[in-house]
C-alpha positions, 0 to 999 in steps of 0.5 A: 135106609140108604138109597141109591142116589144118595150113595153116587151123591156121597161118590162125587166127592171123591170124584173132586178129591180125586181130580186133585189128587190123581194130579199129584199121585201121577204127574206132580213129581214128574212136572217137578223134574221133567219140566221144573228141572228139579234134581229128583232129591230136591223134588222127593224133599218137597213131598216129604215134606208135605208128608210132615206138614199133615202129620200135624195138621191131620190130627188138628183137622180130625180133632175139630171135625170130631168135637165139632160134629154136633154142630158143624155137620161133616159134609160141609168141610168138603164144600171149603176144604174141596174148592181151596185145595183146586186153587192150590192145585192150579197154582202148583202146576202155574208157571213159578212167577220167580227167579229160577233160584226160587223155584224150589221155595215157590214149589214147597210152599203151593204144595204145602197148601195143596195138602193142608187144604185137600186134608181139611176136605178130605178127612170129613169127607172119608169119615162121612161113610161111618156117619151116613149108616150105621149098618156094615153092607151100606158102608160096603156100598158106599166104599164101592161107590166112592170108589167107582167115584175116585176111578172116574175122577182119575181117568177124566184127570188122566184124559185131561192131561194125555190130551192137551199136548204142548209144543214139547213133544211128550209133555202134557199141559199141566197148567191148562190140565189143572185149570179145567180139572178145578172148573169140574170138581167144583160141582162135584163137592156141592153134590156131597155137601147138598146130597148127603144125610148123617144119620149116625149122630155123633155121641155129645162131646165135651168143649174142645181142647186140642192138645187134650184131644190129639193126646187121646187121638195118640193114646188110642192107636196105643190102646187099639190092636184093631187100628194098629193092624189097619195102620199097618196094612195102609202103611204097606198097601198105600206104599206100593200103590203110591210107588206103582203109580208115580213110576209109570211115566218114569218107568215109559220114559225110561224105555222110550215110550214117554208118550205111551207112559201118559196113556198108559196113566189112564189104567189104574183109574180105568181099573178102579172104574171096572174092577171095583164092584167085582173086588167088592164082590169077592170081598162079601164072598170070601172077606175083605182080610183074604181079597186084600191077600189075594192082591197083594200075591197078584202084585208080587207075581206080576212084578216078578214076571215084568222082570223076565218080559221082554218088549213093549208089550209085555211090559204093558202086561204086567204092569196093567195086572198090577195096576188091577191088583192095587187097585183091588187093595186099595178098595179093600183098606179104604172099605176095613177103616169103619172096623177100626171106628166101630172097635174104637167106639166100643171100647169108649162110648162116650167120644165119637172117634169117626174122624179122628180113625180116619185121620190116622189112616190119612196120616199112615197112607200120607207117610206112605206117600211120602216114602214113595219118591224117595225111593223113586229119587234113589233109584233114578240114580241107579241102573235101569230096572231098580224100580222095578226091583223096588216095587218087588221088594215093597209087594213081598213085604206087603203080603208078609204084612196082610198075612201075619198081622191082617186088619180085623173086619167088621163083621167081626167086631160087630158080632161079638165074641 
């Protein structure tokens, strides 16, 4: 049923998104500080902030796109949400036209933007995976190839910046970098929208009304053991990765290698790129519940042994295996979300729940990333190798949590009792 092109057609969204979103997962904060000469709360504040904004407005956007999806397939949100959220991005990354005063306010109201806008794009795009195929090793495929979509996104972001130096020594153009970034995502959504086929009709659904409907968006995660389990498998992975990514110039920039930290930015989408496909591999061997153990124990052990390295290039070691291991956890939440849709439905034939599964899932990895820079924030203020010992934290509690309370594959539900 599904072919192969159709499958790289479904990737290059994530291509796009990811162009937005390896901006902020890698470089916005730091522009904020570095550059913006924010004190790291204020800059912290602000994400949390956009944190807050897509608690309400993903469940809004999931809500709509589901009662509307007889109507208003959900590839055509990535063709709006997609090409509003790269103006938003180069106006984050714009010289504030303010006083310096304003910088702050100037600051938090492109970032809303940028989230509000990547969301409305987003979350039909993530959904489209359930609604493409009905069949589980499709839905597999097409995470690989979202994947290897999202890694190539990142890398060219990460290439983009490392490459267009200011007159600053280690500082990237973050302006020009945004700019270019949002002529090559453009296209990339257009591939999605035009190339892509919902095979899976969505059940008829009754008139929309949205207080009603986010009600029983909430009063499902109440019901649903199997969206419980992966809430809370995104809140600890997402958590880990966010805070892995966001300190890696911090981390060089710490140590005196600020230049070497913009390259070293290129490893977890390089990873992702080559790693993907063997994750997925190992997932169809041994499940997707034990291949996201394993990486998670791969962190925990390589954050352990960065403590005791000593030089550069040992560093570099250590948090290159990380980076692999997250990048492995991160295929494996994204791939176990259609489990969570598929027990969802079961449990109530008459509603599609596609895209309101994958808002909550957005809403949890959100407030994920949005409890990463605070802990960045604290520990700028503490001695040197707190981030690291909060990264170690975060992977212990990370296997605690895919080990005793793991998210219920599909197969599983699929097969029955």
């Amino acid at each position: 049923m599904l072919n192969r092109w159709e499958s790289w057609y479904y990737a290059a969204g994530d291509l796009g998104f990811n162009f937005v979103w390896q901006s902020i997962e890698l470089y916005l904060l730091f522009y904020y500080i570095r550059d913006l000469g924010m004190a790291p709360g204020v800059a912290a504040g602000i994400f949390l902030a956009g944190a807050a904004v897509d608690w309400v407005t993903d469940p809004l956007v999931g809500a709509v796109a589901d009662r509307l999806a007889p109507r208003v397939p959900l590839r055509a949100w990535v063709s709006v949400g997609g090409p509003l959220s790269v103006l938003l991005l180069c106006l984050a990354f714009a010289p504030p036209p303010v006083p310096a005063a304003w910088v702050p306010g100037y600051a938090l109201l492109t970032y809303l933007g940028l989230r509000f806008f990547y969301g409305v794009g987003n979350i039909p795009y993530g959904a489209l995976t359930a609604r493409i195929s009905p069949d589980a090793n499709d839905h597999m495929i097409l995470t690989s190839a979202r994947m290897q979509g999202a890694a190539l996104g990142g890398l060219i972001a990460a290439l983009t910046y490392a490459l267009l130096p200011t007159g600053r020594v280690g500082r990237a153009d973050f302006r020009l970098g945004a700019l270019i970034l949002a002529g090559l995502a453009m296209p990339a959504f257009l591939a999605t929208s035009w190339g892509t086929r919902e095979r899976v009709a969505p059940p008829a659904t009754a008139r929309l009304h949205l207080g009603r409907t986010i009600a029983e968006m909430f009063t499902l995660v109440l019901r649903s053991s199997a969206l419980r389990r992966l809430m809370a498998t995104i809140l600890m992975v997402g958590l880990a990765v966010t805070l892995l990514n966001k300190s890696l110039l911090f981390l060089f920039d710490q140590v005196g290698a600020a230049d070497i930290g913009y390259y070293v930015a290129l490893s977890p989408s390089l990873s992702l790129l080559l790693t993907a496909p063997l994750w997925s591999r190992l997932a169809e061997r041994i499940g997707q519940a034990r291949t996201l153990r394993l990486g998670a124990v791969l962190l925990f052990l390589a954050i352990l042994l960065a403590f005791v390295s000593q030089g550069l290039a040992s560093m570099l070691f250590c948090i290159t295996l990380s980076i692999i291991a997250v990048q492995g956890m991160s295929v494996m939440f994204w791939s176990l979300v259609p489990g969570a849709v598929a027990a969802c439905e079961q449990e109530a034939h008459a509603a599609g729940y596609a895209v309101r599964v994958y808002a909550v899932a957005t809403i949890t990895r959100k407030l994920a990333q949005a409890l990463a820079p605070q802990l960045i924030a604290i520990a700028l203020f503490a001695p040197h190798g707190s981030i690291l010992m909060i990264l170690a934290a975060v992977a212990f509690l990370t296997v605690l949590v895919v080990t005793f309370f793991p998210p219920v594959e599909e197969r599983a539900i699929t097969a029955g009792p």
